[in-house]
LUMLUM-956381 format. One record per residue (C-alpha): residue number from 1; residue in one letter; x, y, z. Coordinates in Angstrom, 3 decimals. Example, Ala and Ser with C-alpha at 12.3 -4.5 7.8 and 13.67 -1.06 7.14 Angstrom:
<rs>
1|a|12.300|-4.500|7.800
2|s|13.670|-1.060|7.140
</rs>
This chain:
<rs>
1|x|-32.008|12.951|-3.819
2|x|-29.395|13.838|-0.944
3|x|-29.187|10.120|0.169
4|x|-29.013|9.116|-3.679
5|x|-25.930|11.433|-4.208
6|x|-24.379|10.589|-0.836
7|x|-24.788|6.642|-2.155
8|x|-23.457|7.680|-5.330
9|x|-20.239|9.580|-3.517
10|x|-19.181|6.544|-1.405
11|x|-19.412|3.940|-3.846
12|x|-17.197|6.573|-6.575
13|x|-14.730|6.554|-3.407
14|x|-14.457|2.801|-3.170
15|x|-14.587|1.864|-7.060
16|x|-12.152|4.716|-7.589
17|x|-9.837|3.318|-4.293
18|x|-10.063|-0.220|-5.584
19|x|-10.793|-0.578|-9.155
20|x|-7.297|1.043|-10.662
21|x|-5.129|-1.096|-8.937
22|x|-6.896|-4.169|-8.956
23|x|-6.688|-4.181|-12.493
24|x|-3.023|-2.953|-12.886
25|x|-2.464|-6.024|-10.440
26|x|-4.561|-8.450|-12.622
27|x|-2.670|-7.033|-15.719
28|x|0.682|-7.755|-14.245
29|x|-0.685|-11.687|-13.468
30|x|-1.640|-11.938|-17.066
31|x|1.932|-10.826|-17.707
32|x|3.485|-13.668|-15.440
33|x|1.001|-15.814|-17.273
34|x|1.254|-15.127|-20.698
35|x|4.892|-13.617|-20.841
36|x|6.515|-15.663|-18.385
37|x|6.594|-18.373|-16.011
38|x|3.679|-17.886|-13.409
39|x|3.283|-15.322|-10.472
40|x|4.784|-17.982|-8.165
41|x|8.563|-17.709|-10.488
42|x|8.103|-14.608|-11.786
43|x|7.527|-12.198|-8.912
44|x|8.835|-14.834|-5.969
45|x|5.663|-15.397|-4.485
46|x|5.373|-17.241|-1.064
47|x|4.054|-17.437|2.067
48|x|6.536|-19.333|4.413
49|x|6.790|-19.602|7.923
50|x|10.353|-17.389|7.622
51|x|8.190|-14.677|5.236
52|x|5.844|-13.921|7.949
53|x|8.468|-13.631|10.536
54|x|10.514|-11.515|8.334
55|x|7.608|-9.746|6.695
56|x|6.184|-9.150|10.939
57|x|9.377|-7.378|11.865
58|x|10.092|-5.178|8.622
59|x|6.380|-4.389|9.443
60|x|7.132|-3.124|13.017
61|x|10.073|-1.382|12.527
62|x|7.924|0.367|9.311
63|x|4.718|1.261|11.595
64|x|7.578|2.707|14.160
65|x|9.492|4.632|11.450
66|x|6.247|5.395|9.606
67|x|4.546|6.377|12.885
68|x|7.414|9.034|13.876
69|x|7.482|10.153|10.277
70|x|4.517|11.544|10.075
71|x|4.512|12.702|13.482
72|x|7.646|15.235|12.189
73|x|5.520|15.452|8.710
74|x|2.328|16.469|10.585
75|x|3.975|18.961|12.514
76|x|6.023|20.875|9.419
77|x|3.248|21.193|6.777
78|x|0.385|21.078|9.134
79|x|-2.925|18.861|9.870
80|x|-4.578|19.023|6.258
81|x|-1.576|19.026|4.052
82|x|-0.345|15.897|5.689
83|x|-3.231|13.670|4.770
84|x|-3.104|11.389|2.040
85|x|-5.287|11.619|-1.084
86|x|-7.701|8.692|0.622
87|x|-7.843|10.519|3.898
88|x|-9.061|13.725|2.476
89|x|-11.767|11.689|-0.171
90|x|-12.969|10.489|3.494
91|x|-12.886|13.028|5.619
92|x|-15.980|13.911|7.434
93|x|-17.736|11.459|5.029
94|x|-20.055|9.192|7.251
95|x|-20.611|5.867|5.401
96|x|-22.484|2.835|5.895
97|x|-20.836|0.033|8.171
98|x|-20.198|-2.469|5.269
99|x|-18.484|0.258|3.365
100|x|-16.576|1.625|5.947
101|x|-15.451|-2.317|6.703
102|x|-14.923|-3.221|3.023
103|x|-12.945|0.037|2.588
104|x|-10.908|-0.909|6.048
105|x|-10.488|-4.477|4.864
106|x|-8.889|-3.353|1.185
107|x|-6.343|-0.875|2.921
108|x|-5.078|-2.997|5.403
109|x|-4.883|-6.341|3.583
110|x|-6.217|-6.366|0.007
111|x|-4.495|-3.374|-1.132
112|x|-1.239|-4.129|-0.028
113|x|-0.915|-7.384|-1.872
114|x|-2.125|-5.415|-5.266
115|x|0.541|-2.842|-4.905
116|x|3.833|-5.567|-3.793
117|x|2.274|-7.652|-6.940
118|x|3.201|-4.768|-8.763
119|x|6.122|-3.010|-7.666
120|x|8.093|-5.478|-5.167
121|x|7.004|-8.196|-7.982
122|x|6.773|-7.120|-11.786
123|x|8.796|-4.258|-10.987
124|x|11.218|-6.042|-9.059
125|x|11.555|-8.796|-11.119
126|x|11.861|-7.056|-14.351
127|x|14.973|-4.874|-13.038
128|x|17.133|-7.723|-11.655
129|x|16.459|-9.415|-15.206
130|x|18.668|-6.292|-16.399
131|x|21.112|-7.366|-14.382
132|x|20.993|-4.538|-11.745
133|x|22.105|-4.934|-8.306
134|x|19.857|-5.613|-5.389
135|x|20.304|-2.461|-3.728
136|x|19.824|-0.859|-7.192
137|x|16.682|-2.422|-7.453
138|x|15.644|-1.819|-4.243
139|x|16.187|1.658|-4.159
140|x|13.739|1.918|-7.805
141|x|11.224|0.366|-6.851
142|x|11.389|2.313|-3.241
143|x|11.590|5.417|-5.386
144|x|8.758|4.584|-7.865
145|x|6.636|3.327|-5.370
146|x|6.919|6.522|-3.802
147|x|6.368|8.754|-6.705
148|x|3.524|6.596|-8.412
149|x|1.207|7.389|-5.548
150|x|0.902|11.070|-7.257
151|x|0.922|12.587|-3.923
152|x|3.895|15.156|-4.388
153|x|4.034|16.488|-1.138
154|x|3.855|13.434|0.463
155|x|6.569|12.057|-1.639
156|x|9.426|11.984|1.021
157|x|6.629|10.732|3.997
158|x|6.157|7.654|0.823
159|x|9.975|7.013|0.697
160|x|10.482|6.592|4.723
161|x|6.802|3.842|4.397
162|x|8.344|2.392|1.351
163|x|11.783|1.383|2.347
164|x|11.218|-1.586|5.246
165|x|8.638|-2.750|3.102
166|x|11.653|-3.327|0.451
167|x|13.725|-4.282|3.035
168|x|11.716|-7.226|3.399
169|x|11.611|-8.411|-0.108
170|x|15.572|-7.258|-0.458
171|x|16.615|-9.427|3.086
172|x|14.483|-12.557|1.814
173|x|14.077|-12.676|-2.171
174|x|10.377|-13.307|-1.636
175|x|7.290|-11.288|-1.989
176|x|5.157|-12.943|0.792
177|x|7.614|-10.754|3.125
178|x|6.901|-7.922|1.706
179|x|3.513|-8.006|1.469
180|x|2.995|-8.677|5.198
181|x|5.429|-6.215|6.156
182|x|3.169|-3.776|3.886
183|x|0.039|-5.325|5.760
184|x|1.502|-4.457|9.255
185|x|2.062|-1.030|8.191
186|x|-1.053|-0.209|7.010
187|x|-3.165|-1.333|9.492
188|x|-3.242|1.753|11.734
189|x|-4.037|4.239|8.661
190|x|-6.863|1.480|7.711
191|x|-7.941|1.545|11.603
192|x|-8.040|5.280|11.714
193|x|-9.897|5.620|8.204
194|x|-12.609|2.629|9.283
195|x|-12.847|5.513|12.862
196|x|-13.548|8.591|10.926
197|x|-15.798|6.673|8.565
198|x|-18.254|5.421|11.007
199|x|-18.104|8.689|12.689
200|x|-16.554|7.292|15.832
201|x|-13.153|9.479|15.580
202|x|-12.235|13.190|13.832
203|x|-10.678|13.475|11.354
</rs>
């Protein structure tokens, strides 16, 4: 019974990590779709060589920011109150290597291209059609980004991961940037969650 519930646990933590937004994201592709003129118009979709360049050093500069950020954040509201939601659903939680690598794979790359679909695309798009300026738009969807995580102490750690990652759709109109930029960023949380899930670091 033990190693039923302990199945049953990690695969709630991965349907409930995954699930939401992949079907926000495939709602706001039907939108594109049905509503407008495709995900490659609508939300500025590309992957050029100048995207990846761009989207590689908004990325850096994020993982630098990101990385001192929650150094100071770490350090004012403590060890446990600094985690995120995900970090706490995994902590001392030993899973199976396929989940821990499916669960590493979908916060580093999979996750990040749901959420810039969303936010740095729909979002994004949907403001400038009012006919707000860039950095007005920019600074929403920072904002909202930040907020729709539902993470309210964590809110201000959101804003400082959230802004080069705008930066990068703001400095080249595209969402390929933005989502690699994301990417970058997230790959040392998604290291340090695949660690503590195979039981190789503490959390």
């Amino acid at each position: 019974m033990y190693g039923l519930n302990k199945t049953h646990s990690i695969a709630v933590i991965l349907v409930g990590t995954m699930v939401p937004t992949a079907l926000a994201t495939l709602l706001a592709l039907l939108v594109t779709k049905l509503r407008g003129y495709g995900p490659k118009l609508d939300l500025r979709w590309s992957y050029t060589r100048e995207d990846v360049k761009a989207g590689f050093k908004f990325g850096m500069l994020g993982l630098v920011l990101t990385t001192i950020a929650g150094t100071v954040w770490t350090k004012v509201v403590g060890q446990e109150d600094a985690k995120s939601s995900l970090g706490l659903l995994v902590d001392d939680r030993l899973m199976p290597v396929a989940a821990a690598i499916t669960l590493f794979v979908y916060v580093w790359l999979i996750g990040p291209v749901f959420e810039e679909i969303i936010y740095r695309g729909l979002l994004w798009g949907a403001l400038e059609r009012l006919n707000m300026g860039r950095w007005v738009v920019f600074g929403l969807t920072t904002v909202i980004f930040a907020i729709s995580h539902l993470e309210p102490l964590r809110t201000s750690l959101l804003l400082v991961v959230a802004i080069p990652i705008g930066l990068a759709r703001l400095y080249t109109g595209r969402l390929g940037a933005s989502i690699v930029a994301h990417q970058i960023n997230n790959f040392v949380p998604a290291l340090a969650i695949l660690l503590i899930t195979l039981g190789v670091m503490q959390p």
